[in-house]
C-alpha positions as CSV (number, residue, x, y, z in Angstrom):
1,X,-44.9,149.9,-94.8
2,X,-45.8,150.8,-98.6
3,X,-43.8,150.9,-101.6
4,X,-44.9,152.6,-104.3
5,X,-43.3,152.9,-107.5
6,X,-43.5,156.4,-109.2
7,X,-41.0,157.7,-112.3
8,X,-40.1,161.2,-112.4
9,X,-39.5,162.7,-115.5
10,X,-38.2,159.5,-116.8
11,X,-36.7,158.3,-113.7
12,X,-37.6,155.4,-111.3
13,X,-37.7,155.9,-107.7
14,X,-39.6,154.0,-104.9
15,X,-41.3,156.0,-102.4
16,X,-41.8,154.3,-99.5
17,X,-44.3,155.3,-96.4
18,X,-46.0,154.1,-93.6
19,X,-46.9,155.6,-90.3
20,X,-44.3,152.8,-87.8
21,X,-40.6,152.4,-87.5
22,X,-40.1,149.2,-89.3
23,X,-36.5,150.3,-90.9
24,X,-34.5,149.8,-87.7
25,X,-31.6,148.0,-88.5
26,X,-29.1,148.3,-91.2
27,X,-30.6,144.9,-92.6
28,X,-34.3,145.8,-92.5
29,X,-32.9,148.8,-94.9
30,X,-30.5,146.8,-97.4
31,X,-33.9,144.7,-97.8
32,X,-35.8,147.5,-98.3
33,X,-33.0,148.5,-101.3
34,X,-33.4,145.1,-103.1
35,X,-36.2,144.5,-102.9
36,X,-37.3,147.6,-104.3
37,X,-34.3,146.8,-107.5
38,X,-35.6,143.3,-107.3
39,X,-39.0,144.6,-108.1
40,X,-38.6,147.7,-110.1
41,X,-34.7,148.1,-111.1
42,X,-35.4,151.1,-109.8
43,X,-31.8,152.7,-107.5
44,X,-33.3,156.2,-105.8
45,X,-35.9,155.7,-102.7
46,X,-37.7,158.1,-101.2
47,X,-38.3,157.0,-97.9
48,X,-40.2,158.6,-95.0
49,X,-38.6,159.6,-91.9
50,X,-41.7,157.7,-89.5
51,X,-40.8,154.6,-91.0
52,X,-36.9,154.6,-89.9
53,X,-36.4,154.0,-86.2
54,X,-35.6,156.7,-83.6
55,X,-31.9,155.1,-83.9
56,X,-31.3,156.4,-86.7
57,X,-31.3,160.1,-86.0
58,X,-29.0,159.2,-83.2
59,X,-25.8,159.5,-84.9
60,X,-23.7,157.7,-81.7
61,X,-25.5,154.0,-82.3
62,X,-23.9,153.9,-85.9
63,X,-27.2,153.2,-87.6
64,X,-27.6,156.2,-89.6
65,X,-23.7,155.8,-90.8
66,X,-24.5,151.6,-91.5
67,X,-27.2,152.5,-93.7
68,X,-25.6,155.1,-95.7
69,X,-22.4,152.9,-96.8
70,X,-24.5,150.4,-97.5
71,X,-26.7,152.2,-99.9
72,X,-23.5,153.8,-101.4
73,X,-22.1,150.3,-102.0
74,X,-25.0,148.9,-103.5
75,X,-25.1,152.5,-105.6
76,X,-28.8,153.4,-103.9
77,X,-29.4,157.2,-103.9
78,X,-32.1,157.5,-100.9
79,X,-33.8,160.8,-99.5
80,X,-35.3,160.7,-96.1
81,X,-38.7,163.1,-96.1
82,X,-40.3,164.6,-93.0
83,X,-40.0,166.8,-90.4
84,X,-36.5,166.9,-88.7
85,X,-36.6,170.4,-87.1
86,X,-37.2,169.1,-83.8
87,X,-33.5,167.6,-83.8
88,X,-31.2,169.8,-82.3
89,X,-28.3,167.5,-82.0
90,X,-25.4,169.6,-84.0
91,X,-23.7,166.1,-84.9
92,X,-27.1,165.0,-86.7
93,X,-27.9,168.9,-88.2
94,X,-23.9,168.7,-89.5
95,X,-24.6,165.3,-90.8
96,X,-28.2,166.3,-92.7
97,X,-26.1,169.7,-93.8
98,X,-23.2,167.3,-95.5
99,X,-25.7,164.8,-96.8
100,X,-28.2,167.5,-98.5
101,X,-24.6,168.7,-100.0
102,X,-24.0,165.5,-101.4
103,X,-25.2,163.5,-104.0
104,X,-25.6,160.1,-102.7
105,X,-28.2,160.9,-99.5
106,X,-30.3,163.6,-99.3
107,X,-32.8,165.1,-96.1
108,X,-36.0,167.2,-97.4
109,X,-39.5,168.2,-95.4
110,X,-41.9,166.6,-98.2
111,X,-41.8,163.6,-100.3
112,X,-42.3,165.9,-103.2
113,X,-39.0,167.1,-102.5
114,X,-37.7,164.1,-101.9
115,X,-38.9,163.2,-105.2
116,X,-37.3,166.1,-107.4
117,X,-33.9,166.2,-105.2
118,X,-34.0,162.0,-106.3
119,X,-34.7,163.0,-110.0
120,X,-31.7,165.7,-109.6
121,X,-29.2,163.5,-108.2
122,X,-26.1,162.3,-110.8
C-alpha cells in the first residue's frame, strides 16, 4: 500500500493505492486514518477500491458500515476510487447512491475524481 500526500487547491488529502486488499478490517482502516493525520494533518483520503477487501462491498458483514462511522467520528472525509460497475447488489448500489449524496463518503471511477469530489466536500 502507498500513501501519498497531494493538496488540492489548498487542500490536503492522502491518496492512497496499491494493487492488494490490505484494508480489511475496520482497524486496518482507522490506522490508515491516523496515520495519515499523524503524518500530514491531513482529514480527506482518497483511497482505491483494490486495496479494501472484497468484505467491504458486501454490505451484510458490516464492514463497509464499521468503516464509515468510524471515519465520521474521527471527522475523516474518504472517497473510494475504481471500478464498481460490476456490483449489482441493489443494497450496495443504494448505499454508493446515498454516500455519493452525502458529504462525508464519497464513490467515484478515478482517483482524479476522487480528488476534486475530496476538495468539494464541506
Amino acid at each position: 500500500m502507498r500513501i501519498e500526500y497531494v493538496k488540492v487547491n489548498g487542500t490536503d488529502i492522502a491518496a492512497v493505492s496499491g494493487d492488494t486488499a490490505e484494508i480489511t478490517t475496520t482497524q486496518a482502516a482507522l490506522d490508515l486514518a491516523m496515520t495519515v493525520k499523524y503524518e500530514s494533518g491531513a482529514e480527506r483520503i482518497a483511497i482505491d477500491k483494490r486495496v479494501l477487501g472484497e468484505d467491504f462491498f458486501i454490505l451484510s458483514t458490516g464492514v463497509a458500515g464499521e468503516i464509515l462511522q468510524k471515519y465520521i467520528n474521527y471527522h475523516i472525509k474518504a472517497a473510494i476510487y475504481g471500478d464498481d460497475s460490476h456490483y449489482t447488489s441493489k443494497p450496495l448500489r443504494d448505499f454508493i447512491y446515498e454516500s455519493n449524496n452525502g458529504k462525508d463518503f464519497f464513490f467515484t471511477a478515478t482517483k482524479e475524481e476522487a480528488l476534486e469530489r475530496l476538495r468539494k466536500a464541506q
